[in-house]
C-alpha positions in Angstrom: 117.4 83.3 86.8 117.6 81.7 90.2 119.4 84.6 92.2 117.9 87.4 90.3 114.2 86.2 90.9 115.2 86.5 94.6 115.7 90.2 94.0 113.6 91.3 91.2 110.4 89.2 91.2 109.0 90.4 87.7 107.8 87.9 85.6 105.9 87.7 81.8 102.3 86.1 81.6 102.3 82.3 81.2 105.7 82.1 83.5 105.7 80.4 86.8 105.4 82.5 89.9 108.3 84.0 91.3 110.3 81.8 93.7 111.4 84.2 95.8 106.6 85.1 96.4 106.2 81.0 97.0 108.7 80.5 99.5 107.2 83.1 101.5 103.5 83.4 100.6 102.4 80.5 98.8 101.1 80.3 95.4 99.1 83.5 94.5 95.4 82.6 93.2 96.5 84.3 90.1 98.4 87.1 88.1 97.7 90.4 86.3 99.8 92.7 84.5 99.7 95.9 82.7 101.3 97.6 80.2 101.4 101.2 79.3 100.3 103.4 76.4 101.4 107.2 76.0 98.9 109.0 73.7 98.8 112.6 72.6 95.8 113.4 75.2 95.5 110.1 77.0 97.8 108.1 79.3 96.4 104.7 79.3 97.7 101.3 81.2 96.1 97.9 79.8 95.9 95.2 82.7 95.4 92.2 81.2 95.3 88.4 82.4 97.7 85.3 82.1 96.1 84.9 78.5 96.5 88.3 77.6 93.1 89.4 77.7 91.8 92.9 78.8 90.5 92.7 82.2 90.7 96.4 83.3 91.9 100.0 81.5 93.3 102.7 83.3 92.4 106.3 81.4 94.4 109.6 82.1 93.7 112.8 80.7 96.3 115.0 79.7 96.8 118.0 80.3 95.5 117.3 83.8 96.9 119.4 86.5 95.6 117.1 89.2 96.7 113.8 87.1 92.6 112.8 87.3 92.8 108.9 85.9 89.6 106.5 85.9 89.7 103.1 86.0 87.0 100.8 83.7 86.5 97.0 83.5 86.7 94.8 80.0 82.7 95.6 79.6 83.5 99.2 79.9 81.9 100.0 83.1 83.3 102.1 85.9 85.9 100.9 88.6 87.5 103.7 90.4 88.9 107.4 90.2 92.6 108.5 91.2 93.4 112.1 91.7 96.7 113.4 92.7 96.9 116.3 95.4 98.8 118.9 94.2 101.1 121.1 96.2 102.4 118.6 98.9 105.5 117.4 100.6 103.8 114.2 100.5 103.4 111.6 97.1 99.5 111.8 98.0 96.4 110.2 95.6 93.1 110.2 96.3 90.7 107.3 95.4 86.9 107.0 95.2 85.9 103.6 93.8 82.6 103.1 92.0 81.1 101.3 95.2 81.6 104.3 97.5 84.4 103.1 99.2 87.3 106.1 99.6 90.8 105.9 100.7 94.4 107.9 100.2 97.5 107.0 99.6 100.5 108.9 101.5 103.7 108.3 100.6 107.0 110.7 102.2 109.2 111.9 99.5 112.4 111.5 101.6 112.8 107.4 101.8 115.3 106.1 99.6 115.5 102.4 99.5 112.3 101.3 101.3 109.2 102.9 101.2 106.3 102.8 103.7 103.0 103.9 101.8 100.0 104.1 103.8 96.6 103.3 102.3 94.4 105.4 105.0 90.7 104.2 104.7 91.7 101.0 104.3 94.6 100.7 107.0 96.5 98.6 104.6 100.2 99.3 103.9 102.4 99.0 100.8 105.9 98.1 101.5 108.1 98.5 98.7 111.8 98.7 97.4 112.1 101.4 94.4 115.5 99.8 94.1 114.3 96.5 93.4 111.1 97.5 92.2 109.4 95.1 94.0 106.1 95.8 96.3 103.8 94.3 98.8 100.6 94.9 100.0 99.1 93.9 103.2 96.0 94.2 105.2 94.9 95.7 108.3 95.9 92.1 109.9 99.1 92.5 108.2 98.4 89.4 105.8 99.1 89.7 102.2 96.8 90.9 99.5 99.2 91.2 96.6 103.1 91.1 95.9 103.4 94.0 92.9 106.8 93.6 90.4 107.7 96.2 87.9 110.0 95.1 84.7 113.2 96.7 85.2 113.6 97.9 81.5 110.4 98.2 79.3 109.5 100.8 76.6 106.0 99.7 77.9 106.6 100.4 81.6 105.4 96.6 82.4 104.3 95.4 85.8 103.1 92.0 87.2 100.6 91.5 90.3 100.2 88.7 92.0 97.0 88.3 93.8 96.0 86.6 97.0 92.6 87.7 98.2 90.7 87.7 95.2 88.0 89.5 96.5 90.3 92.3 97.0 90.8 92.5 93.1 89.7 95.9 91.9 91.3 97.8 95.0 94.6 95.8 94.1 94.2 97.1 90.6 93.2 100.8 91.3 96.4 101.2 93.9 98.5 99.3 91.4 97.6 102.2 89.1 98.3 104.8 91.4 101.4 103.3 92.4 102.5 103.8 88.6 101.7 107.2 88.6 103.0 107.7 91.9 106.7 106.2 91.0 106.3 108.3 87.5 106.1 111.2 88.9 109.0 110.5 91.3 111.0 110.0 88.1 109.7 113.3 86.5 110.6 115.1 90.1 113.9 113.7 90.0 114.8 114.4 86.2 113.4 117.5 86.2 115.9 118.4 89.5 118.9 116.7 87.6 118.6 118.5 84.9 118.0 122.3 86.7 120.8 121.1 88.3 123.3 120.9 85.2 121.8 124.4 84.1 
C-alpha cells in the first residue's frame, strides 16, 4: 500500500488519510465520498460521510442535452445547479449555487497527463492528473481547499474528498460533481472516437 498511496491517493471511509495528502498538507478536517447511481431517467451520485451517511445528492436528468444536474443536502433542500455548455472546444460547466454565488469551470480538451482547470468566479484552480486520478484544489492564495481521489476501478464510479477549509464545503461538493461529469464525458468523447475509428 505504501508506494501506491503515493500515486493514487484513494481511500474507503473509516481508512486513514492518504500519506502521500499528510506529508504535504496536513491532516484534512475530514472526508467525503460519493458513489454513483445510473437510473433509466436519472443520473444520481450519493456523497456521503466517514459513517456512511447521506450528506448531499447529486440529481441528473436524462435525456438532458445540456447535462442540467442539481445538487440537494440530506434535508432535501437546494445546494447548487451544473449545466454543461454545449458546442465548445473547451470541457466548460456552469454553476449557480443556491446562495447566488456563480462561477465556470474551463477545462482545454488537449492536456494529456496534467490538467489545469480554472474555476473563473472564484479564481481557484484544480490541478489534476487523469492518469493518476488524483486532484487538488486551491484558492485564490494558492492554499489548499480539498485534495479529490477517484477509485481506479469501481462499478460505482467511487471518489474520496478530503476537505481543508470547511467552510468551503458545498462549493467543494458541487465542483467535485462537475468534475465527475466533466471526466465522464471525456471518457464518452474518447470511446465514442475509438470506436468511429474501428468503423
Amino acid at each position: 500500500m505504501g508506494v501506491l498511496s503515493k500515486f493514487h491517493r484513494y481511500r474507503e471511509a473509516g481508512e486513514q488519510a492518504n500519506v502521500n495528502n499528510v506529508e504535504r498538507f496536513g491532516e484534512p478536517e475530514y472526508s467525503l465520498f460519493t458513489s454513483t447511481k445510473v437510473l433509466t431517467l436519472h443520473h444520481e451520485i450519493s456523497i456521503t460521510d466517514d459513517r456512511d451517511q447521506v450528506v448531499y445528492l447529486a440529481k441528473t436528468k436524462f435525456p438532458s442535452l445540456h447535462d442540467k444536474t442539481d445538487i440537494y443536502d440530506a434535508a432535501g433542500n437546494h445546494v447548487s445547479h451544473i449545466e454543461r455548455k454545449f458546442f465548445t472546444l473547451h470541457e466548460r460547466h456552469f454553476v449557480t449555487m443556491e446562495d447566488g454565488k456563480k462561477f465556470e469551470l474551463s477545462n482545454e480538451l488537449w492536456h494529456i497527463v496534467r490538467d489545469v482547470t480554472n474555476i473563473e468566479g472564484l479564481g481557484w484552480q484544480l490541478q489534476g492528473n487523469i492518469v493518476g486520478l488524483n486532484f487538488e484544489l486551491y484558492d485564490a492564495d494558492g492554499n489548499i481547499i480539498a485534495v479529490i481521489s477517484q477509485k481506479m476501478i469501481s462499478l460505482h464510479d467511487k471518489y474520496c474528498v478530503d476537505i481543508y477549509q470547511p467552510e468551503e464545503e458545498k462549493t467543494v461538493v458541487t465542483i467535485l460533481v462537475t468534475l465527475q461529469h466533466m471526466i465522464r464525458d471525456r471518457e464518452n468523447s474518447a470511446a465514442a472516437s475509438s470506436s468511429g475509428s474501428n468503423d
